[in-house]
N, C-alpha and C positions, 0 to 999 in steps of 0.2 A: 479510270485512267490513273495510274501511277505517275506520281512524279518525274520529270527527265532526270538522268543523272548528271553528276558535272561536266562527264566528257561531252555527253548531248544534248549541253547543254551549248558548250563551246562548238557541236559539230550545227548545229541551229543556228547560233549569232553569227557564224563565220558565214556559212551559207548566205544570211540576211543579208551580211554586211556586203559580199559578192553581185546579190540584185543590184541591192543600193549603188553599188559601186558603176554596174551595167548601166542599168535607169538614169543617172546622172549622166554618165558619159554619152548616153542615146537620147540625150533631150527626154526623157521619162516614152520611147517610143518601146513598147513591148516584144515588140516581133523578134529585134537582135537578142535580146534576154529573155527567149523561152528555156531555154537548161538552165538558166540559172531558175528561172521561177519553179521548174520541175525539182529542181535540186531542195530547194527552200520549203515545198511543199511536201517532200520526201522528209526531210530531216528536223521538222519542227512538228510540234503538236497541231493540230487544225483551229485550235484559240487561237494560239500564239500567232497564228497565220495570218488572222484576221484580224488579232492586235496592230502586230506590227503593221500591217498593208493602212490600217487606219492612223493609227504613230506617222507612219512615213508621209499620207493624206495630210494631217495636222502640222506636221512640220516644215514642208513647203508652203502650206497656206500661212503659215505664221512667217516666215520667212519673206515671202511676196508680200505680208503686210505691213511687216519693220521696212522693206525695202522702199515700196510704192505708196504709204500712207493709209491712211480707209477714209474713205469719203461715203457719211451715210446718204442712203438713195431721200429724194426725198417722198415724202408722205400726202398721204391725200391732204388737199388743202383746207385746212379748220375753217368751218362760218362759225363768225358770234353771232 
């Protein structure tokens, strides 16, 4: 696999940032944002694909965790 070039590189981000854009706007519901996920999957490498869809996984779960706290589960109970 060759490197993307600059422009396809910008024709990938933009497409990304187009899901992104759906996904939010659709409460992260898939169904209104199948062309854009076609589009994203057309114009990106199939790393990058899986990057980003994982990026975007980690960024709401960090964001839900700044928002709501974390509270660890707890643990089997220790006998002395």
């Amino acid at each position: 696999m060759t490197a993307p070039t600059s422009a396809e590189r910008k024709v990938c981000w933009g497409a990304r940032d187009d899901l992104w854009k759906c996904l939010d706007d659709n409460n992260d519901q898939a169904s209104p944002c199948e062309k854009f996920q076609r589009e994203f999957e057309v114009n990106c490498p199939a790393q990058w694909v899986k990057y980003f869809t994982k990026r975007r996984d980690f960024l709401k779960y960090k964001q839900k965790m700044e928002a709501e706290g974390f509270t660890p589960a707890e643990g089997p109970k220790q006998t002395t």
